[in-house]
C-alpha positions in Angstrom: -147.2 -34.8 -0.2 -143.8 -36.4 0.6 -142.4 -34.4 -1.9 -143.8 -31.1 -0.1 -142.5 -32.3 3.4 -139.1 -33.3 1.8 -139.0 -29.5 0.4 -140.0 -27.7 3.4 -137.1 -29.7 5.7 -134.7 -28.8 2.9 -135.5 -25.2 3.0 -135.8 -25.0 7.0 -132.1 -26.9 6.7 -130.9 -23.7 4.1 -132.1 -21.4 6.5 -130.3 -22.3 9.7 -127.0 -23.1 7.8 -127.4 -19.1 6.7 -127.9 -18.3 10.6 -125.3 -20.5 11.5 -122.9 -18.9 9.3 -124.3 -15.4 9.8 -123.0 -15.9 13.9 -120.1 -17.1 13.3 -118.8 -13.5 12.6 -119.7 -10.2 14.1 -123.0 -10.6 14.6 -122.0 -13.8 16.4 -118.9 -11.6 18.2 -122.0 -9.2 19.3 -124.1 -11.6 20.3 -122.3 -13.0 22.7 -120.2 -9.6 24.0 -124.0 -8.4 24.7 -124.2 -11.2 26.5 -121.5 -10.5 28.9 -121.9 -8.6 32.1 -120.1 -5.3 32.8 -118.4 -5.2 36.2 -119.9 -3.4 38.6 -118.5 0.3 39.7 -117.1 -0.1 43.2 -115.7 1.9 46.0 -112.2 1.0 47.3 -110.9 3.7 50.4 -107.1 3.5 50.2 -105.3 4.7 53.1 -101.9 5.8 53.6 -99.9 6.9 57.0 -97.0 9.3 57.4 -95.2 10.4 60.4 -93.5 13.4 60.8 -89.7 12.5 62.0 -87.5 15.8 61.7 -86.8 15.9 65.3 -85.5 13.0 67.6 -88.1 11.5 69.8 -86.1 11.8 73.6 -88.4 13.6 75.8 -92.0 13.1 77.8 -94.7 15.5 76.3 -92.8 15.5 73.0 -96.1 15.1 69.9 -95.6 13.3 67.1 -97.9 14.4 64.3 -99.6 12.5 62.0 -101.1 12.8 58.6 -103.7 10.6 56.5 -104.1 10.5 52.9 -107.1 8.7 52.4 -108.1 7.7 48.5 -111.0 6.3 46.9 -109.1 4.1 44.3 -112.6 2.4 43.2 -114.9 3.6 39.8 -117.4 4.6 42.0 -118.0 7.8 43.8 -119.4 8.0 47.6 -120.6 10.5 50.2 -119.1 11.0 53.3 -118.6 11.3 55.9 -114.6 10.4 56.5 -113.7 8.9 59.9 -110.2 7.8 60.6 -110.2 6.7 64.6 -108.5 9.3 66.4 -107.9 12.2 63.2 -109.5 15.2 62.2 -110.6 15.2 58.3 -112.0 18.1 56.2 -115.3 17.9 54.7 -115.0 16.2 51.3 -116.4 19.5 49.7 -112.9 21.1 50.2 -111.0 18.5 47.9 -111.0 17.6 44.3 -113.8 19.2 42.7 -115.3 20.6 45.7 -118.4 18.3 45.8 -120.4 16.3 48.2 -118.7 13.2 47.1 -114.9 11.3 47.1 -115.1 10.7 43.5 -112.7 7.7 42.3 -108.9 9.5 41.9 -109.9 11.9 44.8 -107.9 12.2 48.5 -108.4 13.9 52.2 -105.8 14.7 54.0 -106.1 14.1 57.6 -104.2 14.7 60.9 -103.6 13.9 64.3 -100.7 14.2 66.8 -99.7 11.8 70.1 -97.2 13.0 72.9 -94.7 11.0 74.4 -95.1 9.7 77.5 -92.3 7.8 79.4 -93.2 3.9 78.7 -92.7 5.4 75.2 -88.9 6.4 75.8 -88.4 3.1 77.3 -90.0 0.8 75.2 -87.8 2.9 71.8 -90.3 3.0 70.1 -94.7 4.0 68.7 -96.2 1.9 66.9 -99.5 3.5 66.0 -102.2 1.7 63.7 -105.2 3.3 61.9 -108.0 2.1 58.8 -110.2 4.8 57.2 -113.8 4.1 56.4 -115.5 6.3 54.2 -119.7 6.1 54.0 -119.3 2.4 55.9 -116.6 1.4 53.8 -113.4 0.0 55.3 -109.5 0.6 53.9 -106.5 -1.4 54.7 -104.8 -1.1 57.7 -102.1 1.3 57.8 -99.3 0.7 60.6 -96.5 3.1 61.3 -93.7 2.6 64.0 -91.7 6.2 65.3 -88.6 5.0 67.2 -87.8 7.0 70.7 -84.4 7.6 72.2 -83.5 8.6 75.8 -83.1 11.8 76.4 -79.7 13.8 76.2 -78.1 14.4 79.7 -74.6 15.0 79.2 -73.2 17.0 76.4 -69.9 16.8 75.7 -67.7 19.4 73.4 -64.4 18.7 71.9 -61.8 21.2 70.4 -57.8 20.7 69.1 -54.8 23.0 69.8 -53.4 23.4 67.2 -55.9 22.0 64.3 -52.6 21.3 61.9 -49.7 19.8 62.0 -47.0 19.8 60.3 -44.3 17.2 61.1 -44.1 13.3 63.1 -43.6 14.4 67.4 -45.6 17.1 66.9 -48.2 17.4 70.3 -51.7 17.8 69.9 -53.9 18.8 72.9 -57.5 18.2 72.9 -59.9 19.9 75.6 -62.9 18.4 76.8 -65.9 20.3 78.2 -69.0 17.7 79.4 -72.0 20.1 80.3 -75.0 18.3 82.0 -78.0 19.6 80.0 -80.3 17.6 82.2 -82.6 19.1 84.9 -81.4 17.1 87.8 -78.1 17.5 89.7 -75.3 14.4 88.7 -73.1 12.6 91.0 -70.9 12.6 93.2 -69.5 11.2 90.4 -66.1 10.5 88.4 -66.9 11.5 85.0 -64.7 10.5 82.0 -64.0 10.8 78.4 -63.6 7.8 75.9 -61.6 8.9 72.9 -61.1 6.9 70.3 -57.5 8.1 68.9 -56.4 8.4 73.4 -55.6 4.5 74.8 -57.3 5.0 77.5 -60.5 6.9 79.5 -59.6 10.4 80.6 -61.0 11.0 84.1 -62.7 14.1 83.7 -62.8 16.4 87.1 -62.6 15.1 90.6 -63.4 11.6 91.7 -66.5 13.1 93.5 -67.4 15.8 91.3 -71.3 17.0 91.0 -72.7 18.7 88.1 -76.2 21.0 88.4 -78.0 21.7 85.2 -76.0 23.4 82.8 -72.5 23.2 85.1 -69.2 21.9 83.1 -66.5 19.5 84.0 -63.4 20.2 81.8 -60.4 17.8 81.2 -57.3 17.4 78.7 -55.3 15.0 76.8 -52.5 14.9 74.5 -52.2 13.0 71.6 -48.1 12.6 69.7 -48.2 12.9 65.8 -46.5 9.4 64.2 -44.7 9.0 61.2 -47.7 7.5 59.7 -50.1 10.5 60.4 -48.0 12.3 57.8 -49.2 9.7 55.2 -52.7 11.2 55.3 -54.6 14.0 54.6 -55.9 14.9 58.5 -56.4 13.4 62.1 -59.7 13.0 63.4 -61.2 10.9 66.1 -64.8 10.2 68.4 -65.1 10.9 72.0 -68.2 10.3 74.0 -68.8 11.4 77.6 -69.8 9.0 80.7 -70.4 9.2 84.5 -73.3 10.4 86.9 -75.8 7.4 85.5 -76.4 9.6 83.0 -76.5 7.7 79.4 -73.6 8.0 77.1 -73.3 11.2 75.6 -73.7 11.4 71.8 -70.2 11.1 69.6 -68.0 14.4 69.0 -65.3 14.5 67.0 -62.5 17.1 65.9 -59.9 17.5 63.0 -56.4 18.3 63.0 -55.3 18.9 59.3 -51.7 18.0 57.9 -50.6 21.5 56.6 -48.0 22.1 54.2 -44.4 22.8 55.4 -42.8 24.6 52.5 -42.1 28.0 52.9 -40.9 29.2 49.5 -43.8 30.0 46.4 -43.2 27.2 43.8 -44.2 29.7 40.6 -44.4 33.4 39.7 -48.3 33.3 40.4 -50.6 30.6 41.9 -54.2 30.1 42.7 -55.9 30.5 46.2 -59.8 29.5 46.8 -61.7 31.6 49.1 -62.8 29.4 52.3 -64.7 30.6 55.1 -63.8 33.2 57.1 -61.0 34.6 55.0 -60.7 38.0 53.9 -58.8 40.1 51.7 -56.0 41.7 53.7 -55.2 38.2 55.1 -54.4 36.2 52.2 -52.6 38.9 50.7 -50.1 38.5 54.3 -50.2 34.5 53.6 -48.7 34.9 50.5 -46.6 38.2 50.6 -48.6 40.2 48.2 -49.4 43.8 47.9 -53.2 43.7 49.5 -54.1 46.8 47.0 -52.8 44.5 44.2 -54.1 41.4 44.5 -58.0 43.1 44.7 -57.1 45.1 41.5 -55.8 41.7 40.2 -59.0 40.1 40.5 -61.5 42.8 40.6 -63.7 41.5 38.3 -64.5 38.2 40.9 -64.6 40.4 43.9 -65.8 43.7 42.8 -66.2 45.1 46.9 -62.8 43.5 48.5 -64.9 43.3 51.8 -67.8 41.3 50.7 -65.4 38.4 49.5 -66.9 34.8 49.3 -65.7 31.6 50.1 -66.0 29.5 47.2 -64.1 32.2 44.7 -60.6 31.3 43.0 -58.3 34.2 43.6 -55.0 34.5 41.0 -52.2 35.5 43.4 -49.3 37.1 40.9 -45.6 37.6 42.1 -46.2 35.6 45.7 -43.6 36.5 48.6 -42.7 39.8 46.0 -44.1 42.4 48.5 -43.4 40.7 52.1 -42.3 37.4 53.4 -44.2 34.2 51.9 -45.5 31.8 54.5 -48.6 29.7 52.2 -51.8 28.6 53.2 -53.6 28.0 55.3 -54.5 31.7 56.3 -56.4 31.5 58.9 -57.1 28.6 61.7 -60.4 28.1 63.9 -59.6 27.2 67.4 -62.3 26.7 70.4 -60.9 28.8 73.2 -62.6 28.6 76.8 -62.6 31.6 78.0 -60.4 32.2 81.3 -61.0 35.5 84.1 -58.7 38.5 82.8 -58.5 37.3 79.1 -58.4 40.5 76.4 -57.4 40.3 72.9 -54.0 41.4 73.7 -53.4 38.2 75.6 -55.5 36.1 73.4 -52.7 37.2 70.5 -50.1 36.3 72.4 -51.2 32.5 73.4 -52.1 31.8 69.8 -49.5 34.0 68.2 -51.6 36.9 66.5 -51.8 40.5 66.1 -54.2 41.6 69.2 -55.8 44.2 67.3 -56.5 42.2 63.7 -57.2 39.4 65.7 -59.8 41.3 67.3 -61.1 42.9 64.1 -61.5 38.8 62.7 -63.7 38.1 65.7 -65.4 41.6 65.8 -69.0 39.8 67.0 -67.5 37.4 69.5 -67.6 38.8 73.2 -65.1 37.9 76.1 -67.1 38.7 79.0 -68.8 35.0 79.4 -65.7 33.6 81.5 -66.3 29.3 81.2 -67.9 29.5 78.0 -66.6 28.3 74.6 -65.6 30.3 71.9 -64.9 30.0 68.4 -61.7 32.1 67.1 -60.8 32.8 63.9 -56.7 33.5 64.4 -55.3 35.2 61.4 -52.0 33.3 60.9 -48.2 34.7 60.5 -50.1 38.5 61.4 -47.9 38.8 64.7 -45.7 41.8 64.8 -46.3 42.5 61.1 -49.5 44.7 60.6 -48.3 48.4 59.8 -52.1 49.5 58.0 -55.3 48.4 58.6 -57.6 47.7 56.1 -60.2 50.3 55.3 -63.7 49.7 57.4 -67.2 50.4 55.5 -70.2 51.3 57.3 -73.9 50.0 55.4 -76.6 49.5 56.8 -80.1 47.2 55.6 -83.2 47.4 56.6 -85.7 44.4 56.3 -89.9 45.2 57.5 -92.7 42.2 58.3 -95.9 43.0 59.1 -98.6 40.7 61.5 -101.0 39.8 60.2 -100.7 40.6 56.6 -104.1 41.4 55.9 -106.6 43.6 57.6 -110.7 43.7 57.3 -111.9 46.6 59.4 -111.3 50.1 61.0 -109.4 50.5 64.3 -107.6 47.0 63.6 -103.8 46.8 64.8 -100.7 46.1 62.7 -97.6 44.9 64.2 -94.5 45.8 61.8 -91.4 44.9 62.8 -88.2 46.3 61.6 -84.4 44.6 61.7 -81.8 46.8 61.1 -78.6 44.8 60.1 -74.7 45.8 60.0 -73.7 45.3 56.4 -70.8 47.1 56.6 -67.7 45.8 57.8 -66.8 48.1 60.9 -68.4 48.8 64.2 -71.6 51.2 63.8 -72.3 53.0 67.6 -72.9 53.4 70.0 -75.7 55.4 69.0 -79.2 55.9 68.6 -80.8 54.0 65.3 -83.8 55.1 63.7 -86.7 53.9 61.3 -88.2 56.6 59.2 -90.5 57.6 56.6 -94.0 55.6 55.3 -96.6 54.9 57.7 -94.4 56.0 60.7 -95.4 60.1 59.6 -92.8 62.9 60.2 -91.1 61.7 63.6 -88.6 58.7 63.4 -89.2 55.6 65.5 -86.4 54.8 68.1 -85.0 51.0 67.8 -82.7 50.0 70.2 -81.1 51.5 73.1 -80.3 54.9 72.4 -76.3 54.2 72.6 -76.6 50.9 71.1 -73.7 49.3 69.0 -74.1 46.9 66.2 -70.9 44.5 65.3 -70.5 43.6 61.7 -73.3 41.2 60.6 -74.7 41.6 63.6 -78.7 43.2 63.7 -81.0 45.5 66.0 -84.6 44.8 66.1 -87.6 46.9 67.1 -91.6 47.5 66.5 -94.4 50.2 65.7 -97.9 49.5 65.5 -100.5 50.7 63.0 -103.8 51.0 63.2 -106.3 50.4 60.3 -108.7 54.0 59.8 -111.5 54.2 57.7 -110.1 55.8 54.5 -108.0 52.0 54.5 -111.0 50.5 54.3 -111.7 52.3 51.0 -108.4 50.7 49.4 -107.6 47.2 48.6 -103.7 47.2 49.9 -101.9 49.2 52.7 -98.1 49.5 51.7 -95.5 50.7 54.4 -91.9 52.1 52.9 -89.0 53.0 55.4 -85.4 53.4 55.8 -83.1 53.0 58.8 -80.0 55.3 59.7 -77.5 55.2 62.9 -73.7 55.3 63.9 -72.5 57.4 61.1 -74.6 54.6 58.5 -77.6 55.5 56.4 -79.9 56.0 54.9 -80.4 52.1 53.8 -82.0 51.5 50.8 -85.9 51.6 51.3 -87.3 48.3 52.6 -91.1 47.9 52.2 -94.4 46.0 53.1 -97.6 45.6 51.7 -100.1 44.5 53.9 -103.7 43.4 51.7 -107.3 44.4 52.8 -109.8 41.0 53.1 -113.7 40.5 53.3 -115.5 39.6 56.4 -119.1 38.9 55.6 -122.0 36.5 56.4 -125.0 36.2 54.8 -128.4 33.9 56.1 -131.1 32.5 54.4 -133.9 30.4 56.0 -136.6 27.5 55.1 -139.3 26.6 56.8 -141.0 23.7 56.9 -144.4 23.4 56.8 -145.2 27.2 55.6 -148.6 27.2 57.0 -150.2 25.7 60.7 -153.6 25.3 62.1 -153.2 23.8 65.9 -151.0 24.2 68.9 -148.6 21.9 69.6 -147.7 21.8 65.6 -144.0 21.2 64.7 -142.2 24.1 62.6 -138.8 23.1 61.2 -136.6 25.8 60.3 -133.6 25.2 58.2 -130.4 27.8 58.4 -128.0 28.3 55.7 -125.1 30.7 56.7 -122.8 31.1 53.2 -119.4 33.0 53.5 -119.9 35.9 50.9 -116.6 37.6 52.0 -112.9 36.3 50.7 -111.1 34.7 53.5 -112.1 31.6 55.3 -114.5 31.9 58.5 -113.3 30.5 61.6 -112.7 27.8 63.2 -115.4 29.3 65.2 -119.4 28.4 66.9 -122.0 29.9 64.1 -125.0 31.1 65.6 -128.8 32.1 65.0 -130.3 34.8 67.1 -133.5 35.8 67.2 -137.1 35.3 66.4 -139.0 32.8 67.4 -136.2 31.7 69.6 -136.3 34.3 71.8 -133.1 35.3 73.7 -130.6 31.9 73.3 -128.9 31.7 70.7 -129.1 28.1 68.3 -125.3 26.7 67.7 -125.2 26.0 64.2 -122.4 23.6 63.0 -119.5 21.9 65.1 -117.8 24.8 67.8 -114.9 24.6 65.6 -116.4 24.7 62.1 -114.3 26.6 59.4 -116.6 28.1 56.1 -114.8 28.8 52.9 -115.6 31.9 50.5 -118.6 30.5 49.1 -119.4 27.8 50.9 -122.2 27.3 53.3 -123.1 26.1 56.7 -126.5 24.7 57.4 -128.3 23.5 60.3 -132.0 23.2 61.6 -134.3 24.0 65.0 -137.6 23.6 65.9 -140.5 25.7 66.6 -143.8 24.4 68.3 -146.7 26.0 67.6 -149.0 28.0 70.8 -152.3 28.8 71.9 -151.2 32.1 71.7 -150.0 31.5 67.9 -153.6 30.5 66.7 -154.9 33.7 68.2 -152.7 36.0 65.0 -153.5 35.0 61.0 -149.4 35.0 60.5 -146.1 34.1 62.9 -142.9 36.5 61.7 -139.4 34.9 62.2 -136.5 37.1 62.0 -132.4 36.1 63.2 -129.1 36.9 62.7 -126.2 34.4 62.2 -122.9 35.1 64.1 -119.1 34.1 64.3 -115.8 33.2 62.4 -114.8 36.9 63.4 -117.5 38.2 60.8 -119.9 41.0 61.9 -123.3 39.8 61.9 -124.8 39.2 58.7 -128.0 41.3 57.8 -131.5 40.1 59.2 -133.1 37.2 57.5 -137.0 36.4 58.0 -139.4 34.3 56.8 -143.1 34.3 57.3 -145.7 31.1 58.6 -149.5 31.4 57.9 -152.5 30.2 60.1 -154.5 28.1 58.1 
């Protein structure tokens, strides 16, 4: 008996060694990974906050706007809905995978907008702070700050006669014009100029000068070249305007450029790059070339000699071997304030320039305004030398938009409008411009007056309407071609439009709920789904049920401003409540309409209730 005992223990020993041993691997590695809990699959709502800050912040009623990106950055999905205080989300079903949940990876973008009020301006600055929470689940707390600035009262402008120089004692003049762009009168006030490269302020206009909106003060000051100014490339300095307890105006500056003083070309040919504003004829003066030449010289970089661009490297071959060398630059900008009696002739003289090419450079730029500002491009060294004129082109181009750009049903309007452009490089009228051909039929269409001009670069704009017929409806695009002529110009090259036909359409289905009734005072729910069948999106519009059992008011279905994309659906419920009068017929018939988002009504729906 002992000796059984003593077995059986030996045996039972054997066995759990083996099981020991049999754990200690896999199995044992199995065991205890089964025994290990997996995390659980959680929601986490991420939000993020942008402001929009392309424009400064200076002025009451100003909005900032807002967007949202809200994330579910969990493993878990969850229905909405989406609140974030104060913004206006989409419906999850029109993000992601267009479902009823914000699945984990998945964001809504939402919006909202503030306006400026005047604590804002002085305080500098809006702080704004927000959270998202998503099916009762709370982000983070997103804060943004949008920094304000007073508003801009006076403006100041600041231009330099000449812009080069050339030598130390040379006088520079700058001209100052401070405008106040405010809507309240200034002063009496003395208002004055800090320059940065002047000692001292320049007292701008009398000691007691006023300034209504948009009036100007102007004042002067002279600044002496030094030997050291020839050490450097150019000369430019700050001003900022003051006066009127109006803030500081914001900085201006202007550049005067050290020019080169030789007068003789250093080598048979040279290189000149095209800047802006330059033209053929005139370089070919700077550097004493044969015009004709120097455009067959380098005809393959400027095929058309009058659509030269800045930017292009010109070879120059034999400078000062046609007329008198004088080198870059070319051409100078100057801001000129325009004086009573001023015409080209006398502008030429005050900034030594041909009157008539000097004209020709400024071709768009008017001298009627007297007090205003211009910018003047003077072609340099051309006084008392022009014998020929450069040839003038005439081109025109023609460029057609259409609103709106689709169109869903007879009888509908379509705005096109047409811009004729100058693309030539002389005057074109006065005369009378047309549009023809396309949707316009056999009689042109008048744009502009009928002895309009159009300067070089310079454009015309005018309208015709269409309006959508039946036989459109039967296509699925509309395209308008045309073609502008006027002032000895024209045809253009055909400009077109296409203008794309859309779907409108609502269709309504209806539930009800119970089917059957057998007492008055029973409760009938019926449940409306209105689906967008057509292809563009709905609304924002009011969706409505008419009809039936509702008798004459209609039932709002959905928010006032709901929006239904192709496809999707809008559904909403009313109740019925059963009558005497009810119990006295075996059935109840319940027929309606749904309405809105600029659809036509959608085709009768019905559904039938049995007395039981």
């Amino acid at each position: 008996m002992r000796k059984t005992i003593r077995s059986f223990l030996s045996s039972v020993i054997a066995m759990l060694l083996l099981v020991s041993c049999s754990l200690t691997g896999g199995a044992a590695d199995a065991a205890v990974a089964q025994a290990t809990p997996a995390l659980p699959a959680v929601v986490t709502i991420e939000l993020g906050m942008l402001a929009d800050t392309s424009v400064p912040f200076n002025t009451v009623g100003q909005v900032i706007k807002y967007t949202f990106s809200v994330k579910n950055s969990g493993t878990a999905s969850t229905p909405g809905p989406i609140i974030v205080t104060g913004a206006t989300c989409p419906e999850i079903i029109t993000v992601g995978n267009l479902d009823a949940s914000l699945d984990p990876g998945e964001t809504v973008v939402c919006t909202s907008s503030y306006t400026i009020t005047q604590a804002d301006l002085d305080r500098g600055s809006v702080t704004t702070t927000a959270m998202a929470t998503v099916n009762n689940v709370n982000s983070n707390q997103a804060t943004t700050t949008v920094a304000t600035v007073p508003p801009v009262i006076l403006k100041l402008t600041k231009t330099a006669n000449p812009t080069t120089y050339d030598r130390a004692g040379q006088t520079i003049t700058y001209t100052y014009v401070i405008t106040n762009v405010g809507a309240a009168t200034l002063g009496p006030a003395q208002f004055t100029v800090t320059d940065t490269g002047i000692p001292t302020p320049i007292n701008c206009g009398e000691a007691t000068a006023t300034l209504a909106s948009n009036a100007t003060v102007t004042c002067s000051a002279t600044y002496t070249t030094t030997q050291a100014d020839m050490g450097v490339a150019s000369l430019s300095t700050n001003a900022t305007a003051a006066g009127g307890g109006a803030p500081t105006s914001p900085p201006v500056g202007a550049t005067v450029t050290k020019s080169a003083t030789t007068v003789t070309p250093s080598a048979s040919s040279s290189s000149h790059t095209v800047i802006e504003g330059e033209w053929i004829w005139q370089i070919a003066r700077c550097y004493g070339v044969d015009p004709n030449k120097l455009a067959a010289d380098n005809k393959d970089k400027i095929p058309d000699p009058s659509k030269i661009k800045p930017g292009v490297v010109l070879t120059v071959n034999n400078p000062g071997g046609y007329s008198k060398f004088y080198g870059p630059p070319c051409i100078t900008f100057v801001s000129h304030t325009l004086q009573a009696g001023d015409t080209w002739t006398i502008l030429g003289q005050k900034y030594s320039a041909d009157p008539t090419v000097l004209q020709l450079a400024n071709a768009t730029t008017s001298l009627t305004s007297t007090g205003s500002v211009i910018k003047l491009r003077i072609p340099n060294y051309s006084a008392g030398t022009v014998t020929t004129l450069p040839t003038q082109t005439k081109a025109l181009t023609l460029t057609i938009t259409a609103n709106p750009l689709t169109y869903d049903q007879a009888a509908q309007v379509i705005t096109f409008t047409y811009v004729i452009k100058n693309s030539g490089t002389g005057n074109l009228g006065p005369a009378q411009f047309t549009v023809s051909g396309g949707l316009l039929g056999a009689a042109p269409l008048n744009c502009g007056d009928a002895a309009a001009s159009i300067a070089p670069g310079a454009t015309i704009t005018c309208t015709s309407a269409y309006v959508i017929t039946q036989e459109d409806l039967t296509l699925n695009s509309i395209s308008h071609q045309a073609t502008a002529s006027g002032g000895g110009a024209g045809p253009s090259q055909a400009a077109s439009v296409t203008i794309n036909k859309v779907t409108k359409l609502l269709t309504l289905t209806i539930a009800a709920n119970p089917l059957t009734y057998t007492q008055a005072g029973q409760i009938i729910t019926f449940t409306y789904a209105i689906k967008n069948s057509g292809s563009v999106n709905l609304g924002p519009s009011q969706f409505t049920i008419t009809g039936g059992l509702h008798g004459a008011t209609p039932i709002n279905c959905g928010d006032a401003a709901a929006t239904i994309l192709p496809g999707a659906t809008l559904t909403c419920s009313a109740s019925y409540t059963i009558t005497d009068a009810d119990l006295a017929v075996p059935t109840l018939s319940h027929m309606v309409i749904a309405s809105g988002g600029g659809a036509a009504p959608s085709q009768p729906a019905s559904i039938t209730i049995a007395k039981q």
